[in-house]
N, C-alpha and C positions, 0 to 999 in steps of 0.2 A: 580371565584369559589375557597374559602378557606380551602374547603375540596371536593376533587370528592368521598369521600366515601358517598357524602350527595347526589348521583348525581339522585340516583333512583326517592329519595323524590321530586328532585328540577326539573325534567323532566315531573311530575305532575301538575306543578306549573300551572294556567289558564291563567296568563297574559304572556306577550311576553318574551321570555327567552332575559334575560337581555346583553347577547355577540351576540346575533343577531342586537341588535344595532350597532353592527362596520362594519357590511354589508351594500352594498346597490343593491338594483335589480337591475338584466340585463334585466329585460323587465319592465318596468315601472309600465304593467298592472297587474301584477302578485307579491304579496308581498314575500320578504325572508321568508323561512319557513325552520324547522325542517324534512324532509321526513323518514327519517329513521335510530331508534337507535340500536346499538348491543353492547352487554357485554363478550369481549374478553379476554381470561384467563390475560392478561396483561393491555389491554386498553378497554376503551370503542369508538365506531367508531361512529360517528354521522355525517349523510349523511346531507350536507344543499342545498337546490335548489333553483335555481335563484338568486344567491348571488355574489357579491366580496367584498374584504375592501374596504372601503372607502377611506381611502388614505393609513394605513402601519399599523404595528400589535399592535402601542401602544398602541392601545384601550381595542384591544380583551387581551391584556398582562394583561392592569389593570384589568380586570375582573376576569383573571385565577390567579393572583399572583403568587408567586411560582410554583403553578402546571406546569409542564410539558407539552406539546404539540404539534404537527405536525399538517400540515393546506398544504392541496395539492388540483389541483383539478385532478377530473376522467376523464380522456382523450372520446372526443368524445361527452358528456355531458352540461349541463349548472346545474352539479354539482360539491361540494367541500366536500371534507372528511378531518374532524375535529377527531383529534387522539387525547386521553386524556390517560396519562399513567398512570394505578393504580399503581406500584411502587417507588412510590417517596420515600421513605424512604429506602434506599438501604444498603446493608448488607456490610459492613467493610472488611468481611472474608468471604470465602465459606468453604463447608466442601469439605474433598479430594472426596468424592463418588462424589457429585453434579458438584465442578470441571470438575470429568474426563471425565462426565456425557455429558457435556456440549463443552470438545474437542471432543470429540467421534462426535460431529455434523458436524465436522471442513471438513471431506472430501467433502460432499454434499455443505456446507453453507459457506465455506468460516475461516476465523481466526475469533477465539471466544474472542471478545474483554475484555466484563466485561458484568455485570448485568444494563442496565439502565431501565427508570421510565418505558417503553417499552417492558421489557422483558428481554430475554438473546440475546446482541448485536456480527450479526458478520460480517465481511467485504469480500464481496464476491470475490473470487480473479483475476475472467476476470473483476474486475472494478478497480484493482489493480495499484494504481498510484507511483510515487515518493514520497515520505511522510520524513519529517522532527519531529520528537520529543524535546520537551522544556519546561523548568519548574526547578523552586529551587531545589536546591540538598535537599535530604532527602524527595520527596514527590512524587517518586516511576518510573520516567523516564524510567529508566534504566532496574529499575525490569520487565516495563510494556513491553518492546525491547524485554529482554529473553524471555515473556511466549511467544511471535507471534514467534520467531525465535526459541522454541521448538519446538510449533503446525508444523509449518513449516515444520521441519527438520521430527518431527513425523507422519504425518498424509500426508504429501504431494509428493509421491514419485518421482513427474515428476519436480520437484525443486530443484535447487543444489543451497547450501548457502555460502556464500565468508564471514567472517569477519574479521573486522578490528578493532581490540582491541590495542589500544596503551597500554594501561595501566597492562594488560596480568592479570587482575586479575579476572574480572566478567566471563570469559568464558573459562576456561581451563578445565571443565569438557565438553565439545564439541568436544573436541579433538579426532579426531577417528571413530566420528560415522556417520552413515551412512547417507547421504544429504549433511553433509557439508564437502565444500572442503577443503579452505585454512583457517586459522586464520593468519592473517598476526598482528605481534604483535611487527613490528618494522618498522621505514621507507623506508626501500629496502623493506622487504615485501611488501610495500603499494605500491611502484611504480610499484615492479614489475607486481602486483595483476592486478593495473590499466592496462598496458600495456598488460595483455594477455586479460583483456574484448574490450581493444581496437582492438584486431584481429579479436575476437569472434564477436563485431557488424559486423568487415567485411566481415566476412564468412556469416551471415544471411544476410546482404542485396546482397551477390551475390547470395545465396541461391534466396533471394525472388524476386528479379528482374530479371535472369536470365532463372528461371524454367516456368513462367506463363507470357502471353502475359499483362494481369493484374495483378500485385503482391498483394500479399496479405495485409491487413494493419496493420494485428494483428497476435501475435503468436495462437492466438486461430483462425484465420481464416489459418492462414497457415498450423496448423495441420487437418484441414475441406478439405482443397485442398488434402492437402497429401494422406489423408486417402481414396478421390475420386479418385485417381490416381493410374493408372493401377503398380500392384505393382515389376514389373521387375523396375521400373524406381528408387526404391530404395532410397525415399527419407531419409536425413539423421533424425535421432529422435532429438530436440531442447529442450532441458529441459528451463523451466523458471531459471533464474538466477536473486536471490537477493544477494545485496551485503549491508551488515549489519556494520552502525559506532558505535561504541561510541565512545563520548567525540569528537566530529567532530571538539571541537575550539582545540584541540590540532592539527589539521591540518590547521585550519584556522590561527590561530597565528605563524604558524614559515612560516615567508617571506622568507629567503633561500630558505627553503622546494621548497615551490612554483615557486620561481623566476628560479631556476637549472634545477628543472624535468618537466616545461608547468601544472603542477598540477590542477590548474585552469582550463586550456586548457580540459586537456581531462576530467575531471569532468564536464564541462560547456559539452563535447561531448555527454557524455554519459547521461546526462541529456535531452539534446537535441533531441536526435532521438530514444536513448535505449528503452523506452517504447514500442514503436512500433514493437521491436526484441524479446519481451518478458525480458528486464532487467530491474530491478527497486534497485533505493537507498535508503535505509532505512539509517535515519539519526539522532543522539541525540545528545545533547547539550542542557548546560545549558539554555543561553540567545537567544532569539529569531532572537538578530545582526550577533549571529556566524555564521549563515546562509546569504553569499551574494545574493547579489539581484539576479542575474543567476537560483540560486537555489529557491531561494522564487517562483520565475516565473514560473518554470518549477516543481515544486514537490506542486500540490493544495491541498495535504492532507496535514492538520496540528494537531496534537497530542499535546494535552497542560496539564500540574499538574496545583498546582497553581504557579502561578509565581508572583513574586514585578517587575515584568520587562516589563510590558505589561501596553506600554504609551496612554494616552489618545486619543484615534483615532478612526474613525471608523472605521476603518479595524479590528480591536478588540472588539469591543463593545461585539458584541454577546460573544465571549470568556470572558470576563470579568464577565459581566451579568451570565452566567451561572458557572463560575470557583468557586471551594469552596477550603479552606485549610483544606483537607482531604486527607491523602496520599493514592495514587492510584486515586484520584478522574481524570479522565479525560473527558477532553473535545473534540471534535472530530469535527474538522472543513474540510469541504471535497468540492471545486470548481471544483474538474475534475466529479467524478460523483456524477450529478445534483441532483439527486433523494432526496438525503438529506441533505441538508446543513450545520448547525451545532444539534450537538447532545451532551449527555453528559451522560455516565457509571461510574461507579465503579469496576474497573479492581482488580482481587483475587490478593492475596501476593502470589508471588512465589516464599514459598520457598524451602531449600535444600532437603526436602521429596516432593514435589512435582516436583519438578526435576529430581531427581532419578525417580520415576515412570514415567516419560514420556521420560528419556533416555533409560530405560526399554523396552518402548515400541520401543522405537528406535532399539535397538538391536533386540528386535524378527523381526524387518522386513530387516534385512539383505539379504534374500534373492531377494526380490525386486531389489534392488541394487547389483546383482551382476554383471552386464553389465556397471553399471556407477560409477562415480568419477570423479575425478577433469577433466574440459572437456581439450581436446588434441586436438588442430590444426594440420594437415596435407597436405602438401606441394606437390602438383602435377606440375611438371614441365611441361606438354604438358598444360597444363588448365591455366595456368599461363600466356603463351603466345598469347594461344587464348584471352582469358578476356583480356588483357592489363595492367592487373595490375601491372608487372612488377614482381621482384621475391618473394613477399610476398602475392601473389594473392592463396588464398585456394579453395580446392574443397570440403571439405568436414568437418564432425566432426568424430572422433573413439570413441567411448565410452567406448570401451570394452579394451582400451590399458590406463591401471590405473597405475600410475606412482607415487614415492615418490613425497608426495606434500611438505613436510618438509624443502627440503633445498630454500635456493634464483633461483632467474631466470631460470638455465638454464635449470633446470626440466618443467617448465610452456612451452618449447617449443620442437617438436619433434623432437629424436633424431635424424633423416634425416634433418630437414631443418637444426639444428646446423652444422652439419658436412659438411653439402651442401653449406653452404655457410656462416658461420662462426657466433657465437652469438653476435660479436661486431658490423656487419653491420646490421642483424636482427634487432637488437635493436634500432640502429637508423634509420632504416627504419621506423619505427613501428611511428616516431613522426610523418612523412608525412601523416599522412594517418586524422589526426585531420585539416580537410578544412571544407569550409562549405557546408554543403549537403542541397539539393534541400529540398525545406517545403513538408513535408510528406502529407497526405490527413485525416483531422482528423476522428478521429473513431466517432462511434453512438454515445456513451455514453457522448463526448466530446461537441458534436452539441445539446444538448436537454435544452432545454428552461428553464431556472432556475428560471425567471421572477415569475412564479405561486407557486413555491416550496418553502414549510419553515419549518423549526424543531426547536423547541424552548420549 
């Protein structure tokens, strides 16, 4: 179909619609058929029954050309739901009203990506995975990082933001406001940064393996427990915690770096099990290689501009195939949650006025946050002994004891355990604690059947 604005006419048509030929029946006795069409402010749905492809989407592709499209089936069914998006020709720029129009959704929906052929795309945040960013400089990466990590910081109040800006240039308007914690915009920053989320895993999984004869698997199932729990038992509140890079090859290239501080180690950690604590890494970078294989494995959301670096392979095809050199154009490839697999929006410019207005809004919700800030580990010495952890075993988080995050280390840890037992064995403690921990139990979203699922 060369144009789905032709789609009314062509629905008409008496002979066989011509992309039901890429079908073949599930029951032999029964022909693929059209059952049911609707005209939705963005797409059109067309219900098909008794169908599959016949062998993969090349077919139904050559039909649709360019056009847009999702192809799922309805669970329960021996039907498939054909999505055609009437926006294919997507808008460069949004206005500010429509923008903020379109954050404003951000609490309910998730982060507001961009506008695709689909509508206005967003990313819901219990399907929230590790996600890496990538694409030629000058075709909006970077831009695209800041507007999730305003929404974020704006609109998400149970979120505390970490970033790590080598470069101290794109995010020094951040500084202050309310969501985010550290900018760490040097490399003692960044170690030390790592080193207090390496605590923070261990206080949740004492938190979640200690409290429930079944632990929870998810920070959204662990606030589901909490909440059903008699409330003298006081559980602690777990904010989500993203930690936000740019420019991640400037970490990935200096070997020192790495080789001194285990860098890799606890990255590969927090990669590893973090998801399941409620921690996720957001990651940018030019080249798709800055990212080692640890991180490729472990972060199935992939964010692409265009990029000249994306070698002939199938593990790119679909990114390629849909990739345009449009700046902002991304593409959105997602393995952890199934439901959609790759897609492709047009993400707004954001810029210095539209930034201002959503740090704006940051500021009026200061009082939300006035229990929390950068989060604070607390060292119980009878709890310590019981667990077995030894002297770095926590009971709990404070939230409401908000501390200069400004200087290096030794603020990130409380002034009781410093004094308790000194910041120099702290900190080397702190390396022990990267072993390898038992395989977690995957979540829903991670078990659901991709096989039938396709966005294109």
């Amino acid at each position: 179909m060369r144009n789905c604005n032709d789609f009314d006419k062509y629905l008409n048509r008496a002979d066989t619609p011509t992309f039901l030929q890429a079908f073949s029946a599930l029951d032999d006795r029964r022909p693929v058929s059209v059952l049911e069409v609707t005209k939705h402010a963005y797409s059109w749905d067309i219900i098909i029954e008794n169908g599959r492809l016949k062998k993969d989407l090349a077919q139904l592709r050559q039909y649709m050309g360019s056009t847009q499209f999702s192809l799922k089936p309805i669970p329960g069914t021996d039907r498939l739901n054909l999505q055609i998006g009437l926006c294919q020709n997507l808008p460069r720029s949004l206005m500010m009203q429509d923008y903020t129009a379109y954050l404003q959704q951000n609490t309910d929906q998730g982060f507001f990506l961009g506008l695709s052929a689909f509508g206005p795309k967003h990313w819901n945040l219990d399907h929230l995975t590790h996600s890496f960013f990538f694409g030629t400089t000058g075709f909006g990466k970077s831009n695209f990082l800041r507007s999730l990590l305003v929404q974020s910081a704006a609109f998400q109040s149970e979120t505390i933001n970490h970033i790590i800006d080598l470069k101290g240039i794109d995010f020094q308007g951040f500084e202050g406001s309310p969501g985010v914690g550290f900018i760490a915009t040097s490399y003692g920053d960044v170690i030390s940064l790592f080193d207090l989320i390496l605590l923070e895993i261990k206080v949740r999984q004492t938190i979640f393996s200690e409290a429930w004869e079944v632990p929870p698997k998810s920070l959204k199932e662990y606030r589901s427990f909490a909440a059903e729990s008699p409330t003298e038992l006081n559980f602690p509140e777990l904010p989500r915690i993203i930690i936000w890079i740019d420019e991640y090859n400037l970490l990935a290239n200096c070997d020192i770096y790495h080789a001194d501080n285990n860098m890799n180690d606890k990255i590969q950690h927090i990669l590893r099990i973090g998801r399941a604590y409620g921690i996720h890494i957001m990651a940018c970078s030019q080249k798709f290689n800055d990212f080692g294989q640890h991180m490729r494995q472990a972060a199935p959301t992939r964010f692409s501009t265009y990029s000249t670096d994306l070698v002939e392979t199938d593990e790119f095809a679909e990114i390629r195939r849909l990739s345009k050199p449009i700046p902002g154009y991304i593409t959105m490839e997602n393995k952890g949650d199934q439901t959609e697999s790759v897609c492709a929006f047009q993400s707004p410019y954001f810029d210095e006025e539209t930034m201002q207005v959503c740090l704006q809004i940051l500021n009026t919700r200061k009082d939300k946050w006035a229990n929390k800030g950068f989060i604070k580990l607390k060292l119980n010495a009878e709890s310590a002994l019981k667990r077995g952890y030894g002297k770095i075993a926590m009971q709990g988080l404070k939230l409401d004891e908000i501390w200069d995050v400004k200087s290096p280390s030794r603020n990130f840890l409380s002034e009781r355990m410093l004094q308790t037992y000194g910041e120099d064995k702290l900190i080397g403690q702190i390396h022990e604690l990267i072993e390898p921990e038992p395989v977690l139990p995957k979540s829903e979203d991670d078990d659901m059947d991709a096989s039938l699922d396709a966005t294109h």
